[in-house]
Backbone as a chain_set.jsonl record, in Angstrom:
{"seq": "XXXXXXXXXXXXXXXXXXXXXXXXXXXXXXXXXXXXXXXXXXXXXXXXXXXXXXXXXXXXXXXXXXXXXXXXXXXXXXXXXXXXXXXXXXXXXXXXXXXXXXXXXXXXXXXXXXXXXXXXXXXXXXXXXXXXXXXXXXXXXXXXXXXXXXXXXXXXXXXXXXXXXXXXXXXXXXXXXXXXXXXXXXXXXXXXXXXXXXXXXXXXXXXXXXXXXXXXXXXXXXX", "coords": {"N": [[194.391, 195.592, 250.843], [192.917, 198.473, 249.482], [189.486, 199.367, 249.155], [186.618, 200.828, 247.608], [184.248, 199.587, 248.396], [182.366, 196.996, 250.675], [182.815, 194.095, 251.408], [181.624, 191.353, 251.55], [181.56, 188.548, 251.164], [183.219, 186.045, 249.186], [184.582, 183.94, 246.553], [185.807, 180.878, 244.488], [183.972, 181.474, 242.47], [181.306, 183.647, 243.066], [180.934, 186.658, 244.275], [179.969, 188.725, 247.276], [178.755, 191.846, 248.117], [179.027, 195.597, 249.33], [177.092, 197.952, 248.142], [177.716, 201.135, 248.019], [176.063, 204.218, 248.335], [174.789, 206.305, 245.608], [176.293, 205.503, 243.705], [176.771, 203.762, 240.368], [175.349, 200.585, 239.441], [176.422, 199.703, 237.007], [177.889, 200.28, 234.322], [176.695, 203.961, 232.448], [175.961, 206.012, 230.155], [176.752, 208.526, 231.206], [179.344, 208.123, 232.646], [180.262, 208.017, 234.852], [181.695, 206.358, 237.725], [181.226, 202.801, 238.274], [179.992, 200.071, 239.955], [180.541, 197.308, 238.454], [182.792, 197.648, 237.224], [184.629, 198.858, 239.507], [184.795, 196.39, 240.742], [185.851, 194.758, 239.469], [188.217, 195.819, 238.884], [189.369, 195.438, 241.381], [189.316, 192.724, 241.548], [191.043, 192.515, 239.137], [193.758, 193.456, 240.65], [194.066, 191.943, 242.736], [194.267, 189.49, 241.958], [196.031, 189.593, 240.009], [196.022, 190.055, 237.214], [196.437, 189.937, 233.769], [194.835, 190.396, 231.707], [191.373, 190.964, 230.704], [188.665, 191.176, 233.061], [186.298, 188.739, 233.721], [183.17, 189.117, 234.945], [179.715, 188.815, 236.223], [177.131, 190.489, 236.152], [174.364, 190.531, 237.822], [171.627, 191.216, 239.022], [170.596, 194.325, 239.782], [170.62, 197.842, 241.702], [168.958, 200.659, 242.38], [171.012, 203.812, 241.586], [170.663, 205.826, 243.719], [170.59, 204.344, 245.74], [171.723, 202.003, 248.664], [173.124, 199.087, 249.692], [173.551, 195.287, 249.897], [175.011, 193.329, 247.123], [175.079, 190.424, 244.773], [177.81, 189.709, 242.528], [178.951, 187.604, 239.681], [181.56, 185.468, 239.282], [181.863, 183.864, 237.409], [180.827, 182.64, 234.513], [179.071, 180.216, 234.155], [178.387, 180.792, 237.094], [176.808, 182.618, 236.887], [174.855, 182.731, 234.571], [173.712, 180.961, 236.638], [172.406, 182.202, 238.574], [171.23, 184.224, 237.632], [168.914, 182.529, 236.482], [167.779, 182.035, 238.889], [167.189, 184.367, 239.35], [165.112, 184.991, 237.845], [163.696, 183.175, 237.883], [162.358, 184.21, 240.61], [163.363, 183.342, 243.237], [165.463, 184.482, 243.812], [166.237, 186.699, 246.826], [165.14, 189.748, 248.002], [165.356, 191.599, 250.623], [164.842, 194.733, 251.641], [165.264, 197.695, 254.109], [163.635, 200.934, 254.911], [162.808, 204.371, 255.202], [159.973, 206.183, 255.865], [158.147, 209.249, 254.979], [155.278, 210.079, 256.911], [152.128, 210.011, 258.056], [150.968, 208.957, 260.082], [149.42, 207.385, 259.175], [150.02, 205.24, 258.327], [149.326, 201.653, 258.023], [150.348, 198.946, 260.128], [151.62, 196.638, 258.815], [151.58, 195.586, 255.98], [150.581, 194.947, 252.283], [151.367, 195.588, 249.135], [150.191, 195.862, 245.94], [149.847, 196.345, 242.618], [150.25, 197.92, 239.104], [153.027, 198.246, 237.149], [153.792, 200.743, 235.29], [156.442, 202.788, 232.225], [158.009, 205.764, 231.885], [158.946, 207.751, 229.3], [160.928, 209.568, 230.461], [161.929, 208.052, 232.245], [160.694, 207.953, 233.881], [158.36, 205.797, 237.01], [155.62, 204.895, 237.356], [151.994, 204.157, 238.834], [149.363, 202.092, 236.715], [147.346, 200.448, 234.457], [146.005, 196.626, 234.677], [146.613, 196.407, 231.83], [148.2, 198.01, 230.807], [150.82, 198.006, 232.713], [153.033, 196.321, 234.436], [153.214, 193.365, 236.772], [152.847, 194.196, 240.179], [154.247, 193.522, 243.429], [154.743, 193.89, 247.129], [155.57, 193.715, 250.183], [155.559, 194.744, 253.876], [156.387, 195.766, 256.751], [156.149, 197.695, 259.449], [158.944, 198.618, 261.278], [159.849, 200.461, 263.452], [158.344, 203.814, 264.916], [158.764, 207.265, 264.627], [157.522, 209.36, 265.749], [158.098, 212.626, 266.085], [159.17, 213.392, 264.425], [157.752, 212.872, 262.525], [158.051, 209.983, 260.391], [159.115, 207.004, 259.548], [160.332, 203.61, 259.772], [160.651, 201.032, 257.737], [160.837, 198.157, 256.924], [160.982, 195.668, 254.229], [159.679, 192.909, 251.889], [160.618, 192.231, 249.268], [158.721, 191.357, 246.077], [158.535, 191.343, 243.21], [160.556, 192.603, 241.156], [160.364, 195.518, 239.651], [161.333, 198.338, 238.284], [161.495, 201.329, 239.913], [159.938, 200.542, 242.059], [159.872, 199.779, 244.741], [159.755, 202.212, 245.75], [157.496, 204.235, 243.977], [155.778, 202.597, 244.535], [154.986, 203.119, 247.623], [155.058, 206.219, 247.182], [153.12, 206.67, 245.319], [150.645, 206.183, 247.688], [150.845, 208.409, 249.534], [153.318, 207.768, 251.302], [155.941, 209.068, 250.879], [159.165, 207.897, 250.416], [162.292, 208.686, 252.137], [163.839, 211.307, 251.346], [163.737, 211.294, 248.609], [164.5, 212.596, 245.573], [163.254, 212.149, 243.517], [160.67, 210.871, 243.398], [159.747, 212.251, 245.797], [159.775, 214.589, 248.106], [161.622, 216.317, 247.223], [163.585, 217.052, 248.478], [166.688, 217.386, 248.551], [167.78, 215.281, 250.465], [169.722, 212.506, 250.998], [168.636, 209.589, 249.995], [166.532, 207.316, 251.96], [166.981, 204.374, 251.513], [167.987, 201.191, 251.794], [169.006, 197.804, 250.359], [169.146, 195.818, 252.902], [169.426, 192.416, 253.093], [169.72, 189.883, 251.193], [169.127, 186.83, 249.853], [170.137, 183.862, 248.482], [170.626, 180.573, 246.679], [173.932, 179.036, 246.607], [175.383, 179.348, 243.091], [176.609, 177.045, 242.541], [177.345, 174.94, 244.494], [175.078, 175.164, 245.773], [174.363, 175.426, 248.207], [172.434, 177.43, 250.665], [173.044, 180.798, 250.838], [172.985, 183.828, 253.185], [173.06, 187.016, 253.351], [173.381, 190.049, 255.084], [173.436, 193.451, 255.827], [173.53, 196.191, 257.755], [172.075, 199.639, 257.514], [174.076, 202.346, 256.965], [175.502, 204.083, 259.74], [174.416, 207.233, 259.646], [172.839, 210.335, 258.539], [169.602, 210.396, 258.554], [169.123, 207.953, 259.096], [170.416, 207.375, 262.151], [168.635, 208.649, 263.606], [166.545, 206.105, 264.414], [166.214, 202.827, 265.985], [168.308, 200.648, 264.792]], "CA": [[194.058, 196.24, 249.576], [191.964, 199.329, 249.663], [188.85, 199.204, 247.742], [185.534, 201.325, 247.644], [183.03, 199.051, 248.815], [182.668, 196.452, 251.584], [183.047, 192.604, 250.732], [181.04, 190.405, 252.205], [182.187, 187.176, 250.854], [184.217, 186.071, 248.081], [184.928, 182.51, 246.389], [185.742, 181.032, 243.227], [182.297, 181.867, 241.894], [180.441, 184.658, 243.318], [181.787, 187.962, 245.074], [179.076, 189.374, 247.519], [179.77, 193.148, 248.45], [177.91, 196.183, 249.742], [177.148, 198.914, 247.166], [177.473, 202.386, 248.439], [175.484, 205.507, 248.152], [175.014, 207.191, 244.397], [176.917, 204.884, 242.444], [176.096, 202.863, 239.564], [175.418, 199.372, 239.248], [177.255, 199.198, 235.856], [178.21, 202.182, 233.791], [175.841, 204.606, 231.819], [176.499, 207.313, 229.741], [177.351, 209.608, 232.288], [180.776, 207.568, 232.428], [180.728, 208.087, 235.996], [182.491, 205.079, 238.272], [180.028, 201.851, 238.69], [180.311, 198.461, 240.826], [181.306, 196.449, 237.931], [184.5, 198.456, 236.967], [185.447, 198.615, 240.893], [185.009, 195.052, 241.34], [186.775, 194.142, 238.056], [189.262, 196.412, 239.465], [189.758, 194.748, 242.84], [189.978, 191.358, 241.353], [192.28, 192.851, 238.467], [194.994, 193.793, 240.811], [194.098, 191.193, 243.659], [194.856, 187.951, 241.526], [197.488, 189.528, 238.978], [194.994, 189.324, 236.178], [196.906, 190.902, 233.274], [193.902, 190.888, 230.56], [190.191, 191.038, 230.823], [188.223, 189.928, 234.229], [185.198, 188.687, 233.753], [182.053, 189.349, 235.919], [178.763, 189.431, 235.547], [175.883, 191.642, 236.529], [173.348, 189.44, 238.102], [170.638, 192.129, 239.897], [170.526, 195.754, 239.807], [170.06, 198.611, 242.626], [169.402, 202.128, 241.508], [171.936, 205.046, 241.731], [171.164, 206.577, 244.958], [170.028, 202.773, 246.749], [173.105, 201.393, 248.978], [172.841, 197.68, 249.576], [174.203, 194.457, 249.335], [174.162, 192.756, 245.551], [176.22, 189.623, 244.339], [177.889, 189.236, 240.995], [179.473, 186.523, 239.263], [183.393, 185.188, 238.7], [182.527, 182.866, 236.022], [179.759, 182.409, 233.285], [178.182, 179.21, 234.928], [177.323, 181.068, 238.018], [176.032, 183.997, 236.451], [173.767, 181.883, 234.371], [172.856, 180.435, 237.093], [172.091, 183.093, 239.493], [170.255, 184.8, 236.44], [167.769, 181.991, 236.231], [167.037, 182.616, 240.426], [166.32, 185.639, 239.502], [164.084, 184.711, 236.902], [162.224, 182.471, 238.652], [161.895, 184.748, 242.118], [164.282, 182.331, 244.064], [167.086, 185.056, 244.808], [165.254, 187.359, 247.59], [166.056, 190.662, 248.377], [164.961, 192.889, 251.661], [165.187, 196.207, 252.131], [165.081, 198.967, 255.038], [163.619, 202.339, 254.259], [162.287, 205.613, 255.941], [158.914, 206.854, 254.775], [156.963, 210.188, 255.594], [154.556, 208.938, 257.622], [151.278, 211.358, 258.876], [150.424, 208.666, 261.33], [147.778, 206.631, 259.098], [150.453, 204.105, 257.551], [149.264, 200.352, 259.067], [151.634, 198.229, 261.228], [151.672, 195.865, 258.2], [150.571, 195.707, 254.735], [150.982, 194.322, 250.92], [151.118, 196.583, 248.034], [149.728, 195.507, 244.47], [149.927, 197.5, 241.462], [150.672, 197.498, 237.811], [153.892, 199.566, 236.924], [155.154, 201.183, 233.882], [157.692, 203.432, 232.848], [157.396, 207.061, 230.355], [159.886, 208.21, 228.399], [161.948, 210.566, 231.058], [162.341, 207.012, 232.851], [159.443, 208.185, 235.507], [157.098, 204.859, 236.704], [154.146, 205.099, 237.704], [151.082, 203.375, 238.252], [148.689, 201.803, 235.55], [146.68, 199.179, 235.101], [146.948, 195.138, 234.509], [146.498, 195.933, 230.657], [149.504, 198.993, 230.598], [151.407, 197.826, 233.532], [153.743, 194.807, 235.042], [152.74, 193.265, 237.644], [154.166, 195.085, 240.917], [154.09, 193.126, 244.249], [155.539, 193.615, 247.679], [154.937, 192.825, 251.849], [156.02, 195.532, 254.264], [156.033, 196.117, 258.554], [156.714, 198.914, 260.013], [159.747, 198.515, 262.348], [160.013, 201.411, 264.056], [157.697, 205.146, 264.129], [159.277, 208.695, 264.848], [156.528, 210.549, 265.732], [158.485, 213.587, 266.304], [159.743, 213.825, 262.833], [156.842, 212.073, 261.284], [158.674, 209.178, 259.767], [158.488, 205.643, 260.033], [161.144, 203.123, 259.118], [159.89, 200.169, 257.497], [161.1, 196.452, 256.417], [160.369, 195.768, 252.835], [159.881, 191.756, 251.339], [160.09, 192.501, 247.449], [158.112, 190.477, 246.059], [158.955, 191.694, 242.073], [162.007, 193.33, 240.967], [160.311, 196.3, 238.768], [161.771, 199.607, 237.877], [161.598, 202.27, 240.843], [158.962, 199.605, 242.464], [159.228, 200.728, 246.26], [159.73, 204.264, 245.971], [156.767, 204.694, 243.262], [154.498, 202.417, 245.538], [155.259, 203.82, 248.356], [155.142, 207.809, 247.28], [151.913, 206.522, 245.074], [149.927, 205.836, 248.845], [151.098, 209.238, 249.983], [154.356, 207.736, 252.013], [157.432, 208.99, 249.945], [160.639, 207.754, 251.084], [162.667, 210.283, 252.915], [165.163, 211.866, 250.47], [163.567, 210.699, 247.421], [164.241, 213.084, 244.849], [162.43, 212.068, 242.211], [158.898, 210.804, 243.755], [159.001, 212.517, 246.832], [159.427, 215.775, 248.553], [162.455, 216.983, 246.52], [164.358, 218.386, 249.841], [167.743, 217.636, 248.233], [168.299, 214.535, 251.082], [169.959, 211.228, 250.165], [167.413, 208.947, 250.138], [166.832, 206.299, 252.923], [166.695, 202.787, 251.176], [168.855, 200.157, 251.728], [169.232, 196.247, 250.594], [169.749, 194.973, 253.971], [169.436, 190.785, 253.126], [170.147, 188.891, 250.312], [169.194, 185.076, 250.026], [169.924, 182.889, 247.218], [171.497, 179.506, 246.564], [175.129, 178.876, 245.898], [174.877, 178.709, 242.022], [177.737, 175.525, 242.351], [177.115, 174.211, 245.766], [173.525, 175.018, 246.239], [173.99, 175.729, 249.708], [171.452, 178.377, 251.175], [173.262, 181.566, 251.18], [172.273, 184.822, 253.647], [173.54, 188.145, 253.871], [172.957, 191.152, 255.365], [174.224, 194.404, 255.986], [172.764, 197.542, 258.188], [172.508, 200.765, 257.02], [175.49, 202.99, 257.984], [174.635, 205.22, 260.903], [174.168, 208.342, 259.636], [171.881, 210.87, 257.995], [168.805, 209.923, 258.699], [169.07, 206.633, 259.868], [170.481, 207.695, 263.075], [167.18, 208.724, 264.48], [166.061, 204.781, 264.638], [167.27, 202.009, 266.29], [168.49, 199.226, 263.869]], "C": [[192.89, 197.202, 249.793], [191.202, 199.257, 248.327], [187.669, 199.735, 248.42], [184.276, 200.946, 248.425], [183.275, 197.902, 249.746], [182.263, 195.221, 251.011], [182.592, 191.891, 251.785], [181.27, 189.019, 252.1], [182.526, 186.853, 249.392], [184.895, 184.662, 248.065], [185.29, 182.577, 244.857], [184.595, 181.289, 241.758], [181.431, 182.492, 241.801], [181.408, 185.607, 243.953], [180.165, 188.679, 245.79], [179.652, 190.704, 248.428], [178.758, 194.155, 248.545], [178.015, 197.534, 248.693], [177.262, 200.188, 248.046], [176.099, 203.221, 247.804], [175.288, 205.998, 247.164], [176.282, 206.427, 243.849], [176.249, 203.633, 242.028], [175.934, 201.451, 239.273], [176.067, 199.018, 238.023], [177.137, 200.698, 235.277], [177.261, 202.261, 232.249], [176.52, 205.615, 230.672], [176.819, 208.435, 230.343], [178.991, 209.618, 232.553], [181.314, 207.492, 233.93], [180.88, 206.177, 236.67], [181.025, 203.791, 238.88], [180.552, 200.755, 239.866], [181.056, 197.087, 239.994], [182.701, 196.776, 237.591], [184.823, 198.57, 238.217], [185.448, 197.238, 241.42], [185.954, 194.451, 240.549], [188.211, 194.941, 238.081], [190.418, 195.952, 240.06], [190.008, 193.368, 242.142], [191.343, 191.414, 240.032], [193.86, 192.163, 239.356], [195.008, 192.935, 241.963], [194.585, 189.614, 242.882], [195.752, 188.197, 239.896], [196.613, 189.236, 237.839], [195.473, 190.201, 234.828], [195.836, 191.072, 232.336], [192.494, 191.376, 231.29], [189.588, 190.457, 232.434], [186.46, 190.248, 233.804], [184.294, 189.283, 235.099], [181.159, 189.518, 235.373], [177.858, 189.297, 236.412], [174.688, 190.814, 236.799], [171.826, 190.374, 238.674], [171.422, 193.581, 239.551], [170.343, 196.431, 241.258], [170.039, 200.04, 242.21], [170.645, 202.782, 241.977], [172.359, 205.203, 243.066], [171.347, 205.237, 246.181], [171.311, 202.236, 247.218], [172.454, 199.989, 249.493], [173.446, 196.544, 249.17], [173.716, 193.924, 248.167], [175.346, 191.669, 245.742], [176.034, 189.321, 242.809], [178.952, 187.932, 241.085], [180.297, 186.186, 238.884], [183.098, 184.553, 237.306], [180.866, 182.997, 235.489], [178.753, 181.665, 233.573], [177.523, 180.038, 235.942], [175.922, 182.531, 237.551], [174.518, 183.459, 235.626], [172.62, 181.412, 235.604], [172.064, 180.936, 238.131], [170.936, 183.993, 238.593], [168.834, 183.803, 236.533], [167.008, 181.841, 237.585], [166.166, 183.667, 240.477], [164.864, 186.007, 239.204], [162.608, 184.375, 237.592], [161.727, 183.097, 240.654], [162.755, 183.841, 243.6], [165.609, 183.392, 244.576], [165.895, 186.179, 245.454], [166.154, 188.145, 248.181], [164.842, 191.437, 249.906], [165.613, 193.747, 252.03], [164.77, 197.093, 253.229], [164.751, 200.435, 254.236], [162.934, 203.056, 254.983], [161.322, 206.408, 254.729], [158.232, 208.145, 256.018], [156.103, 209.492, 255.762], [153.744, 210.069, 258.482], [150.334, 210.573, 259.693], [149.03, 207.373, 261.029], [148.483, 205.265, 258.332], [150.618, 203.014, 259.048], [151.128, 200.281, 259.333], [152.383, 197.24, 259.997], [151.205, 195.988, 256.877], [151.333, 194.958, 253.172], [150.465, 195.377, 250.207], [150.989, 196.224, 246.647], [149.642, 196.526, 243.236], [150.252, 196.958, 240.408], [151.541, 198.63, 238.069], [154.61, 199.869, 236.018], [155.798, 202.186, 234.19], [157.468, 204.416, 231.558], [158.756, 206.783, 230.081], [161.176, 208.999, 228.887], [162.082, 209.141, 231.993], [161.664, 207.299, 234.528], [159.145, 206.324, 235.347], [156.393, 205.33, 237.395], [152.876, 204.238, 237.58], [150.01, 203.383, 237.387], [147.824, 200.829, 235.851], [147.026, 197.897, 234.506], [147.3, 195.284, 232.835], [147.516, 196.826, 230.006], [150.76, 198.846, 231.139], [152.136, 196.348, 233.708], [153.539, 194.65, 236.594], [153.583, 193.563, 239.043], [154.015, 194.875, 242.452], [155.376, 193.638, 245.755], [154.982, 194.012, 249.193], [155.855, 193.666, 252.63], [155.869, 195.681, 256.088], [156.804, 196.899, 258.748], [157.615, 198.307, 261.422], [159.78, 198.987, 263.55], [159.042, 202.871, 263.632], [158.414, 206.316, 265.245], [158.315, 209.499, 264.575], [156.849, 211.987, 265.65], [158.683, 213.757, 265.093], [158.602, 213.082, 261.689], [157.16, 211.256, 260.401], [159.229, 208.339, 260.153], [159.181, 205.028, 258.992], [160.469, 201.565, 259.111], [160.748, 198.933, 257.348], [160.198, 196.204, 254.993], [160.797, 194.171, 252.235], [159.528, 192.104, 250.155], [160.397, 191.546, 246.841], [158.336, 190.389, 244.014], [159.641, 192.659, 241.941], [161.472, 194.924, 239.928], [161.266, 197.974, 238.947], [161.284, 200.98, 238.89], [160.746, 201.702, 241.937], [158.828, 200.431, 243.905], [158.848, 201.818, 246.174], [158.12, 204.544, 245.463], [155.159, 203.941, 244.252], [153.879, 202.963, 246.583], [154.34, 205.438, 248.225], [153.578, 207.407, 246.519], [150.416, 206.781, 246.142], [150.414, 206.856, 249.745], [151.963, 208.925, 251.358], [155.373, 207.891, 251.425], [158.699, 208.675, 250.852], [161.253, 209.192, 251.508], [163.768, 210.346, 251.494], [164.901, 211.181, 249.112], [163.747, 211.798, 246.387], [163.073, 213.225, 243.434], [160.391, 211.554, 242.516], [158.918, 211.567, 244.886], [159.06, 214.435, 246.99], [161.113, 216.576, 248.196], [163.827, 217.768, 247.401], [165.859, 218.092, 249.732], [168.9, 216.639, 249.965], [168.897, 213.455, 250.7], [169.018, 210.054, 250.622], [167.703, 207.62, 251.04], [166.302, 204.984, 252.13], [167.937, 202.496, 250.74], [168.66, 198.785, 251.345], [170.022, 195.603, 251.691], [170.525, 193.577, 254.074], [169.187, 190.529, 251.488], [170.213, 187.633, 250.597], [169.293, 184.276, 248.91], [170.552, 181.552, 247.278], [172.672, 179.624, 245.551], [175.198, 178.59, 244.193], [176.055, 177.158, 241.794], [177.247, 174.945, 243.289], [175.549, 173.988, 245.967], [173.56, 175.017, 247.654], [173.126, 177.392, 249.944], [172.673, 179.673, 251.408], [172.433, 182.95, 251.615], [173.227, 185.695, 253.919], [173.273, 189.377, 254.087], [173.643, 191.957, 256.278], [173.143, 195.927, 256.39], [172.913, 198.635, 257.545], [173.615, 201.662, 257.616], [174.855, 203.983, 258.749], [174.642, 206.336, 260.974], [173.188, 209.004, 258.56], [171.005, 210.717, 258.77], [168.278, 208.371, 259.518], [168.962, 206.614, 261.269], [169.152, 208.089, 264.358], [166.086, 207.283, 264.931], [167.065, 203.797, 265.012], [167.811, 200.942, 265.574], [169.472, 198.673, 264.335]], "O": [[191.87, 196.725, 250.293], [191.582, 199.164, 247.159], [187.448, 199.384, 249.579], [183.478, 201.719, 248.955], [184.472, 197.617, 249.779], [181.391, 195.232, 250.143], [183.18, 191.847, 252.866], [181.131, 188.341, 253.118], [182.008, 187.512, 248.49], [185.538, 184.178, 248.996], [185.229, 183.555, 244.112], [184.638, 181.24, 240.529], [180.627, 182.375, 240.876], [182.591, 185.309, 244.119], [179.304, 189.093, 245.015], [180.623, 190.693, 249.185], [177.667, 193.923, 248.025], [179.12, 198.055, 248.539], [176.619, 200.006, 249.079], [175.328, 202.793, 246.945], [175.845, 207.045, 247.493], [177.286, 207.099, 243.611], [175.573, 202.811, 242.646], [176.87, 201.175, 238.523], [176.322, 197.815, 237.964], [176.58, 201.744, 235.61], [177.077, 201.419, 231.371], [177.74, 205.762, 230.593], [177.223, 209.367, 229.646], [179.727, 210.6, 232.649], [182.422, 207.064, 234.252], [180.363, 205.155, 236.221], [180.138, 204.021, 239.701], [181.591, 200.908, 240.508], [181.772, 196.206, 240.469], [183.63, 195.988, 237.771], [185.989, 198.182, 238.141], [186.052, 196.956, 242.455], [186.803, 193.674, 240.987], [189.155, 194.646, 237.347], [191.616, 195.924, 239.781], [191.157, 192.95, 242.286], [192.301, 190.644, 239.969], [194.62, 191.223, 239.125], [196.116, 193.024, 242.491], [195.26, 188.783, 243.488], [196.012, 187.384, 239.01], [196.501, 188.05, 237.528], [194.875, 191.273, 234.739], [195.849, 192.256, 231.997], [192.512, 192.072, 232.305], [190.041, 189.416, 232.912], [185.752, 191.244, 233.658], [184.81, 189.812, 236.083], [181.129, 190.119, 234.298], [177.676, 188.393, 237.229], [174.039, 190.433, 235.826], [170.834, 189.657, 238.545], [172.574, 193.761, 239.156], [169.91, 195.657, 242.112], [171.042, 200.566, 241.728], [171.305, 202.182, 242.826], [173.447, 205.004, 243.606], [172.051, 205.234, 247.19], [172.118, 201.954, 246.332], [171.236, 199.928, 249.661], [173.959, 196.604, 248.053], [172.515, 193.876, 247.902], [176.293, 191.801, 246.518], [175.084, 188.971, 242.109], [179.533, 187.437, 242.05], [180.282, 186.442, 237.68], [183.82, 184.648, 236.313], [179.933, 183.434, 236.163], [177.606, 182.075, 233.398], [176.298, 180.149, 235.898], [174.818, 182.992, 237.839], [173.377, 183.733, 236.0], [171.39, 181.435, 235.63], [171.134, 180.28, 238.6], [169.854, 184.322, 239.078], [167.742, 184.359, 236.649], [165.807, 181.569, 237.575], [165.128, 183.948, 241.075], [163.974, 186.695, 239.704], [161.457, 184.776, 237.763], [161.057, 182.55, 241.531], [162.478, 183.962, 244.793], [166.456, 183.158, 245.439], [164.885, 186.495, 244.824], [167.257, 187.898, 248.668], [163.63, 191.628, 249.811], [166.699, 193.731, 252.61], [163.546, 197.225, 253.191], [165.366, 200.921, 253.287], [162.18, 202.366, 255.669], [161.508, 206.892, 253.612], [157.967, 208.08, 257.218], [155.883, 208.457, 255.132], [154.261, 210.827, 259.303], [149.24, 211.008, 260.053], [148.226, 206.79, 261.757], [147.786, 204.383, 257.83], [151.208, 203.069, 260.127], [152.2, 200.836, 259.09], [153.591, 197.032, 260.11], [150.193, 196.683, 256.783], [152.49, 194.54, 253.126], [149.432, 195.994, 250.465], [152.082, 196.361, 246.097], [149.19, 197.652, 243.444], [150.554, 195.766, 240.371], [151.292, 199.615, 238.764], [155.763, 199.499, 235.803], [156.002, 202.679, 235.299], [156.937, 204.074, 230.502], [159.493, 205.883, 230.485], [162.188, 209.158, 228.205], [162.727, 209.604, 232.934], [161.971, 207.017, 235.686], [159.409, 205.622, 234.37], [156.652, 206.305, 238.101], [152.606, 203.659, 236.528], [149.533, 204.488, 237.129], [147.516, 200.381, 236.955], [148.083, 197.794, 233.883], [148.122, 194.491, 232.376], [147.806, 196.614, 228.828], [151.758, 199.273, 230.558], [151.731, 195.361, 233.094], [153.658, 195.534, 237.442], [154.775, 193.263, 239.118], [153.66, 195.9, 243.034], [156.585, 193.731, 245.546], [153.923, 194.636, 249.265], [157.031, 193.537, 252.292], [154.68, 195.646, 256.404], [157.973, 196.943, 258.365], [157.104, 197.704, 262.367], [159.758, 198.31, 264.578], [158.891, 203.174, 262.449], [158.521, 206.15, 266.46], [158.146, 210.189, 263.57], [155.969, 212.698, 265.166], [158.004, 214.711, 264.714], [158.672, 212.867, 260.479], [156.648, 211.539, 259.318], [159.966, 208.528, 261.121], [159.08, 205.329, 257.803], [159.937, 201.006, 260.07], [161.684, 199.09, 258.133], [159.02, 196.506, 254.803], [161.998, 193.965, 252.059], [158.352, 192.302, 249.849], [161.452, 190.917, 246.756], [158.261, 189.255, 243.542], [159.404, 193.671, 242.599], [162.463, 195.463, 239.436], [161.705, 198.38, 240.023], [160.517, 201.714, 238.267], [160.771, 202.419, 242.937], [158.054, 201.347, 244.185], [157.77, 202.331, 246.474], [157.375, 205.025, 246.318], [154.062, 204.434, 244.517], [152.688, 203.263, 246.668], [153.35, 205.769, 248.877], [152.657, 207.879, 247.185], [149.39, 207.328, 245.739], [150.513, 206.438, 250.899], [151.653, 209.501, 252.401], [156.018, 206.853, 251.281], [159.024, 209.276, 251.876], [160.867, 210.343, 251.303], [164.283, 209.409, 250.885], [165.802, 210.554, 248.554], [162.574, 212.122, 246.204], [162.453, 214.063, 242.779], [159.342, 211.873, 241.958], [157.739, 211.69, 245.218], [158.562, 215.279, 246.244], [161.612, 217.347, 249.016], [164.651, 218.63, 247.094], [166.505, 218.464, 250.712], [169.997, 216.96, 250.422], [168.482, 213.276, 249.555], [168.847, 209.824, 251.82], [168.743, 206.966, 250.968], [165.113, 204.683, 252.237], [168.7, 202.993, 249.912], [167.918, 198.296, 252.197], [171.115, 195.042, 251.604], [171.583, 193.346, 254.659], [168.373, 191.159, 250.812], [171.047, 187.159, 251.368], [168.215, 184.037, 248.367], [171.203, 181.494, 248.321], [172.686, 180.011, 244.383], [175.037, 177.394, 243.953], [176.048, 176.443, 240.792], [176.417, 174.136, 242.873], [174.963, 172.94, 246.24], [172.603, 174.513, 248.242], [173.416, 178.358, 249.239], [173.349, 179.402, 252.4], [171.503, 183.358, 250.919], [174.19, 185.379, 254.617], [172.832, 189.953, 253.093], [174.283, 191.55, 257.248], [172.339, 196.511, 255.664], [173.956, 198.728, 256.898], [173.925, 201.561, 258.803], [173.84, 204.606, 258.437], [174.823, 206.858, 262.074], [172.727, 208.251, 257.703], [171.36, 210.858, 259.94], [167.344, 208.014, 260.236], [167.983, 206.132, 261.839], [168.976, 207.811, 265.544], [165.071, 207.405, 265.617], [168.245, 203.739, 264.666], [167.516, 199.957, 266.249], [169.858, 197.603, 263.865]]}, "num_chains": 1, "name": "protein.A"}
């Protein structure tokens, strides 16, 4: 069965699967094609489903962000994957490529408050405007030649443009960031590599992870 995105595992309960490039985690007003309508798709016409298929939307990744996510077959898990989320128990890491003029440590933690305007910018604030905006970072790999330095990212709170805005805040913008960085009309390097949560039925320790695909940008590092 041909289908858009790559499937990482698949039970009566969860579906974990790798998002692409510039598409939506669920659909906007734009109307353009999301992850829940291609998954609700794929299980449509994969188990003969003549009405409605459930699923549900457990985590987010923006637009341009490719990465693995897992949603939910049934109501129970979704619940219950929802309240992981809640409580910081489902854990995501990401890969990403930052301009880099040689002064970003080997290591570091990034703290902030972070809201959000009205054109759906964030930006930072402080504890009494802001949500609290955590996350734990090592540099993998540095490309001196091109000045840009691919990192490892433990996020530590789920907020609203969170890396990117930390990041481009501390004068390292992601490469191909349109919107915080250097506008150069690239597709932006951040990926959700790993995904860890527990089975919401079984409770067994699930891990998955998925490289970035080897081109653009990427290509210039070894992963």
């Amino acid at each position: 069965m041909q289908t858009d995105f790559e499937i990482l595992y698949e039970d009566n309960h969860i579906i974990v699967v790798v998002k692409p490039n510039n598409i939506l985690s669920q659909s906007d007003n734009t109307n353009d094609i999301d992850m829940l309508t291609l998954i609700k798709n794929y299980l449509k016409e994969k188990y003969h489903k003549p009405g409605n298929v459930y699923l549900g939307l457990v985590h987010r990744l923006d637009r341009p962000v490719s990465g693995v996510m897992v949603f939910a077959k049934t109501s129970k898990a979704a619940s219950r994957l929802s309240t992981q989320v809640q409580k910081h128990l489902l854990k995501k890491e990401y890969m990403a490529v930052v301009h880099d003029d040689g002064t970003l440590k080997d290591e570091g933690e990034f703290i902030d408050y972070i809201a959000k305007d009205a054109d759906n910018n964030s930006f930072i604030t402080d504890e009494e405007h802001g949500k609290y905006a955590e996350l734990y970072y090592k540099v993998v790999e540095r490309n001196k030649l091109l000045n840009l330095t691919l990192v490892s990212i433990d996020l530590k709170t789920g907020r609203h443009h969170q890396i990117r805005i930390q990041f481009s805040s501390r004068h390292f913008p992601l490469y191909g960031d349109q919107r915080y960085g250097l506008q150069d009309k690239k597709q932006i390097a951040l990926h959700a590599y790993k995904l860890e949560f527990s089975h919401p039925i079984s409770g067994e320790k699930m891990i998955f992870i998925s490289k970035p695909s080897q081109n653009d940008i990427w290509i210039n590092f070894k992963i």
